[in-house]
N, C-alpha and C positions, 0 to 999 in steps of 0.2 A: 501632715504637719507635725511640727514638736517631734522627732526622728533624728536629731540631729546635737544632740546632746556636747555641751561645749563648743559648740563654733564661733572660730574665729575671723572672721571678716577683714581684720586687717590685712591679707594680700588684695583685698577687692575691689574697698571702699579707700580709695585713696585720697590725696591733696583737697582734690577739689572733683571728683566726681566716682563714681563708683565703673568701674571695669573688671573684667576675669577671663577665664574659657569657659566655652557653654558646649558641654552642662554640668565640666567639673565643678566650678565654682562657682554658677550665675545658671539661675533654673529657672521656668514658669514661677515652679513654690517658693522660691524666693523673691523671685517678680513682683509678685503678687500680696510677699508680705510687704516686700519695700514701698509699693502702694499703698498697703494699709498706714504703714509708717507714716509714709510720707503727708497723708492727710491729719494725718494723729500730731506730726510735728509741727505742721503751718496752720493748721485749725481751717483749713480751705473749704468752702462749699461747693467749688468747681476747680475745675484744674482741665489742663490741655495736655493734651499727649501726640509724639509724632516718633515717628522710624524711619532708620537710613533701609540700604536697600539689602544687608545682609539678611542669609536664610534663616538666622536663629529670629531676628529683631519682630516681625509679624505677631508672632505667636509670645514673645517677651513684653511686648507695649501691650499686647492686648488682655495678659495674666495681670500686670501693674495696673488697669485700668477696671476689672473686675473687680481687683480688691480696694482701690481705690474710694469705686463704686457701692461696693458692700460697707464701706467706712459713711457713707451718706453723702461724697460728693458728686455732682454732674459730674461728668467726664465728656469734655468734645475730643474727638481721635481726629487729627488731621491729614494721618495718613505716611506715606512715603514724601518726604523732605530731607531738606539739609537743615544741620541745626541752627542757622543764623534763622531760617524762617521761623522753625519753631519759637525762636527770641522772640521773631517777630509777632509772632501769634500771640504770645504770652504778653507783651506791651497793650498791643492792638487790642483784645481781648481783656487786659487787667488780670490775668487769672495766674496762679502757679501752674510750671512747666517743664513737662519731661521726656526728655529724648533720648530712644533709646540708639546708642550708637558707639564702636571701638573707635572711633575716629582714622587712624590708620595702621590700625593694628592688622594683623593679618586674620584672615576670615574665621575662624574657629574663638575668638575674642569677640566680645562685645559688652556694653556697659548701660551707662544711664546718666544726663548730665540732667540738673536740677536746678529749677529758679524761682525763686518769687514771682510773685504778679508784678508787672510789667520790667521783667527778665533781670531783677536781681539777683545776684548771684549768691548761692547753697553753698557753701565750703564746709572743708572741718570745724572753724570754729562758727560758723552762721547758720547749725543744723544738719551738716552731713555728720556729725560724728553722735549726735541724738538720733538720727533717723538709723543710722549702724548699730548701735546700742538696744533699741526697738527688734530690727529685724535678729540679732543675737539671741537677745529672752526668748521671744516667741517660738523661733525656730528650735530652741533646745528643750524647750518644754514649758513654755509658760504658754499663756493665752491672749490673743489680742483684746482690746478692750470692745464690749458692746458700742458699735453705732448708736450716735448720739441721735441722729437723723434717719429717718425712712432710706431703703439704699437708690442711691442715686441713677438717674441715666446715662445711657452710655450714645454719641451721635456720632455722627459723624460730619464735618466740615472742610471743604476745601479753600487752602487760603493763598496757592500760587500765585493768584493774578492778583491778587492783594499786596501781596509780597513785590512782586515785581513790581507793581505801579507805586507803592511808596519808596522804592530804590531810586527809581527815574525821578519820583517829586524832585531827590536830594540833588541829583548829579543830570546837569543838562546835556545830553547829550546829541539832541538832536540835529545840531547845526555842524559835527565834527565831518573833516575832511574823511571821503571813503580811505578805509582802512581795510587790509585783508589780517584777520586776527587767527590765531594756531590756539586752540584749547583742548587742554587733555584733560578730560574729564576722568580717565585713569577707572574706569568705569564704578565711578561713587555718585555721589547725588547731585552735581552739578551738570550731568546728563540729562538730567529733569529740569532744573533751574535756570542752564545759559538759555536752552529755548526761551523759553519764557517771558527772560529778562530781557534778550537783545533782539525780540524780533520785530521789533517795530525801529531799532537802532541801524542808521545808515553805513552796516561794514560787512563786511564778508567776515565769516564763521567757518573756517576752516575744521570740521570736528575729527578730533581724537579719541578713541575710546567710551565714547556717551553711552553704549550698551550697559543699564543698570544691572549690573554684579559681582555680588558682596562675595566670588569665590576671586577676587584680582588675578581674572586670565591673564591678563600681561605685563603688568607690573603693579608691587604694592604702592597704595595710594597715599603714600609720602613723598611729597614734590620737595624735600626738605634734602633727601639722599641724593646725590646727583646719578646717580644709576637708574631713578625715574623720571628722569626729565631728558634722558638720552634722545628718546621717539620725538620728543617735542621740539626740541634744540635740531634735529634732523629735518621733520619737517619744514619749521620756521624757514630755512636756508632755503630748502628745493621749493618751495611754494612763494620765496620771496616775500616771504608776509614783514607788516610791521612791525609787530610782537606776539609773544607766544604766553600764553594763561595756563598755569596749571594750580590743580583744585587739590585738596585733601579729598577723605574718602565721604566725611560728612561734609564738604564744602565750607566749612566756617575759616579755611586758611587759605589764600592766593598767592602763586608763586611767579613772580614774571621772569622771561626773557626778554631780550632785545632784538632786533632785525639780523644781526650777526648771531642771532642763536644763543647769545652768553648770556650767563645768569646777571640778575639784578638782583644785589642784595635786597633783605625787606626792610634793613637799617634806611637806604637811601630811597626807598619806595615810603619807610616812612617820612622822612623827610620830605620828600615831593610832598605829598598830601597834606601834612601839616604846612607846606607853605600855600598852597591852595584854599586852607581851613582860615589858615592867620588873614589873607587876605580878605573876606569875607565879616572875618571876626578878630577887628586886631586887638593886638594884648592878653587875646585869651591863653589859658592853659594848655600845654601840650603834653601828654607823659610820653616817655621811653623807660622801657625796662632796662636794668642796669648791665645788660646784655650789648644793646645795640650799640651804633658807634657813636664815638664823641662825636661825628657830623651832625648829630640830629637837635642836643640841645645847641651847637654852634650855631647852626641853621634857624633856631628857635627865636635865640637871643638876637639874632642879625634884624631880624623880620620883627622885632617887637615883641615876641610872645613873652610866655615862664615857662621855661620846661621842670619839668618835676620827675623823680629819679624813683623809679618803683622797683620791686621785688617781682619775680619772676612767676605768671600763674591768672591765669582769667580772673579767676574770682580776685584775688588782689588788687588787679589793674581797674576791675569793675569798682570795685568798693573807692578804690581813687577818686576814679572817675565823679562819682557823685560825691567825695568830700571837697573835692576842686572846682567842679564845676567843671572840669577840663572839656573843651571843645572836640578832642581826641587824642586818642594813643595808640603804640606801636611798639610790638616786640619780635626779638630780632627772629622768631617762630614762624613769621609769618599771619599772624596774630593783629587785625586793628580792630579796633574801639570808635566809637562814633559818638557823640553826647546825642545827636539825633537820629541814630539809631537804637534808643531806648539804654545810651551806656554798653552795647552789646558787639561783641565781635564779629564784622561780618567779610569776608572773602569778596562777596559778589560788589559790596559797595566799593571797596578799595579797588577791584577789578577797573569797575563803569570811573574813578578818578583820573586810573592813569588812563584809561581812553581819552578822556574829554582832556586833559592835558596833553596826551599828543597828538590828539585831531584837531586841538585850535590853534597850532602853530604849523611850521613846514620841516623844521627841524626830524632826524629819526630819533628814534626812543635814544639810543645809544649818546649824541650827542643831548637831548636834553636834559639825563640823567649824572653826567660828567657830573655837576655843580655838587650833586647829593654822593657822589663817591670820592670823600678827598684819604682815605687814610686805607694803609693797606692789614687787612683782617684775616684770621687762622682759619674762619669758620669755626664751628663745635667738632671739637675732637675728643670721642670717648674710647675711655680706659676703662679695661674690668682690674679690680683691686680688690684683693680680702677683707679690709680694713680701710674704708674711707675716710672715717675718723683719722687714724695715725698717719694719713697719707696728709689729710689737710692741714695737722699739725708741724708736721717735716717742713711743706712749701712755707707754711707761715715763721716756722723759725727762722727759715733759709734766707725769705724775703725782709725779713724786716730788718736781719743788717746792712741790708744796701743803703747807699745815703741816698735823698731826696725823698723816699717808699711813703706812701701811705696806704692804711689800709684798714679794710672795714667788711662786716660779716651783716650786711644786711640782708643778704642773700646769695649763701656758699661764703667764701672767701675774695674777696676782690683786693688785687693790690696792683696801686695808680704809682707813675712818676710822669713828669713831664714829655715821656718820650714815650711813651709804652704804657699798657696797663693790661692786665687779664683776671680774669674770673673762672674761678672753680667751685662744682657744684657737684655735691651727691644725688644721683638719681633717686626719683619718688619710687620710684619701679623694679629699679635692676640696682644690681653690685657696679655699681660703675659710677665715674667723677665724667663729669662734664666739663671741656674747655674750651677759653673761648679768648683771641688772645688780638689786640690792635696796636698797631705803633706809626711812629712816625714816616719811619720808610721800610720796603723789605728786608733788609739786612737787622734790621734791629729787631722785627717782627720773629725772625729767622731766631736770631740768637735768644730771643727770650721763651719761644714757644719749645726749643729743644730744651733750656735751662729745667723748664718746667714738667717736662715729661721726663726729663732722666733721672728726676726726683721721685714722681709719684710712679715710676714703673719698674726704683732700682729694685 
């Protein structure tokens, strides 16, 4: 320890959770301070800890929970999960929580997401940028501080069936019409989890890739790309199923398909679910991020709700979440929020919604989902730029002489008219602008999303 004179962490410790390559950047010895940190930062007597199923994460969770442990807290290790269970542990249990996991980064990457007891969310400004500052000193040559406490135990706990049986309390699924359902688990943690969760559920489980491993033999675990959801979209057609699931790598994101194979945005997948929620709980709060499409507050305000307009980022959407009360949220990531799932993002809940919505009617996914797909969308189109700055400035000069324009920087650049609107955003990670562009018909869609790129790419 203390070997490492001036380290900088900022490529590491990012927005809202800590990621790097291991063992360029992300070690046991650093593991291990981030757990001292981390105890040092939340004043925790206990804490929970879990890992995806990459080769580094084992041995990463289990240096973070030594030193954890050397700081005076209990430490329960839950073992190989996806991170929504970890949430879950962390509510269920009270305790702060850390998962060690790239989400779907590719295999030589991996990280650490962090939460409060009962799964508030750790950011830059709510302790990740104090717990980085902690593991800086220490590692360049300062000393961690003496345990206040005797050092704590380390146990172990298993919390799948736990997990799974509060999933099913939420979403009843037991009366739905037999289904034959395509899931690619893209071999991430939701080859652990779908068992689990749907096997007492009346559908056929068509598996894709469930073999737990963190090297992505056959495609990376980004259901986000459509180059990973190819196998999925394939099978779905020749197996005739009704819908196709696909997971991220730590399963906290859900990607559907329809019977015809085609993708379902998560904009209109939020939208299902929030009309599902509203019904249940009317008037309540709905967030979308200012990503997804105008259908979702349209849909919001139809059904009674409040939709509320957030900035892009778990931890923000969480913190929402418990200033509103919001009933749930949804980003265009793939990304929901549940106020009954402890405020926390989970894949597998929003999976078990659109089953029980298309098992309790006769309709195919395809047509029930028309209602929630009214506007036609870019998707995310990224751009490598030298200068993200002077690019965001060019579109913003460019935009604001049009008449009708409005426009607002609550997250990237966003600018609305009546017919159109898009959002540009600097990545947290890479040299690159994020775009993301909706309008009223294709041809308008067309002409604003090329206006827009032959600015930031002249």
């Amino acid at each position: 320890m203390n070997d490492r004179p001036g380290l900088d962490l900022s490529a590491v410790v990012k927005a809202y959770d800590v990621r790097g390559l291991v063992p360029d950047q992300l070690d046991e010895e650093l593991a291990g301070l981030f757990g001292v940190a981390f105890v040092e930062t939340t004043g925790a007597g206990a804490i929970v800890t879990g890992h995806d199923m990459r080769p580094s994460s084992p041995a990463l969770a289990r240096a973070f929970a030594r030193g954890a442990a050397g700081q005076g807290a209990d430490v329960t290790e839950i073992g190989l999960c996806s991170t929504d269970e970890l949430y879950f542990a962390s509510g269920a249990l009270h305790l702060p929580g850390a998962m060690f996991t790239a989400s779907h980064n590719p295999a030589r990457y991996n990280g650490i997401k962090l939460c409060r007891a009962g799964a508030a969310p750790i950011g830059q400004d709510t302790g990740l940028q104090a717990v980085r500052t902690l593991v800086e000193r220490w590692a360049s040559g300062g000393r961690p501080p003496a345990a206040r406490r005797p050092t704590g135990s380390v146990t172990q706990r298993d919390m799948l069936a736990d997990y799974a049986a509060h999933l099913l309390n939420l979403v009843d699924v037991r009366a739905v019409r037999p289904l034959r359902i395509v899931v690619d688990a893209g071999n991430g943690m939701s080859g652990l989890t779908v068992p689990a969760v749907f096997h007492d559920v009346p559908v056929e489980i068509v598996p894709l890739y469930f073999e737990l491993d963190g090297t992505f033999p056959h495609h990376e675990a980004n259901p986000l790309d459509p180059a990973n959801i190819v196998d999925l979209r394939r099978v779905v057609r020749e197996t005739r199923a009704d819908l196709g699931l696909a997971f991220d790598g730590d399963a906290d994101r859900c990607f559907v398909v329809d019977e015809r194979g085609e993708a379902v945005t998560p904009s209109a997948i939020t939208a299902l679910i929030a009309a599902r929620l509203l019904a249940d709980h009317p008037g309540s709060t709905v967030l979308h991020n200012l990503i997804t499409s105008r259908t979702v507050p349209e849909v919001v305000r139809e059904l009674g709700g409040v939709p509320v307009r957030t900035r892009v980022g778990h931890s923000f959407i969480k913190a929402e979440m418990t200033r509103t009360g919001a009933v749930f949220g949804g980003e265009h990531s793939a990304h929901y929020y549940f106020r009954d799932f402890y405020n926390a993002d989970t894949g597998m809940l929003a999976a078990l919604h659109v089953v029980a919505a298309l098992g309790s009617q006769p309709e195919p996914l395809s047509h029930l989902i028309e209602r929630y797909q009214r506007h036609p969308a870019s998707g995310e189109i990224n751009t490598t730029v030298p200068d993200a700055g002077s690019a965001l400035a060019a579109v913003r000069a460019h935009f604001t002489a049009h008449p009708e324009v409005t426009v607002d920087e609550l997250d990237g650049l966003t600018v609305s008219t009546p017919a159109w609107w898009f959002n540009l955003r600097p990545s947290n990670t890479e040299p690159l602008l994020r775009l993301n562009v909706e309008a009223a018909d294709t041809p308008t869609l067309t002409r604003t999303r090329d206006e827009v790129l032959a600015l930031i790419r002249r």
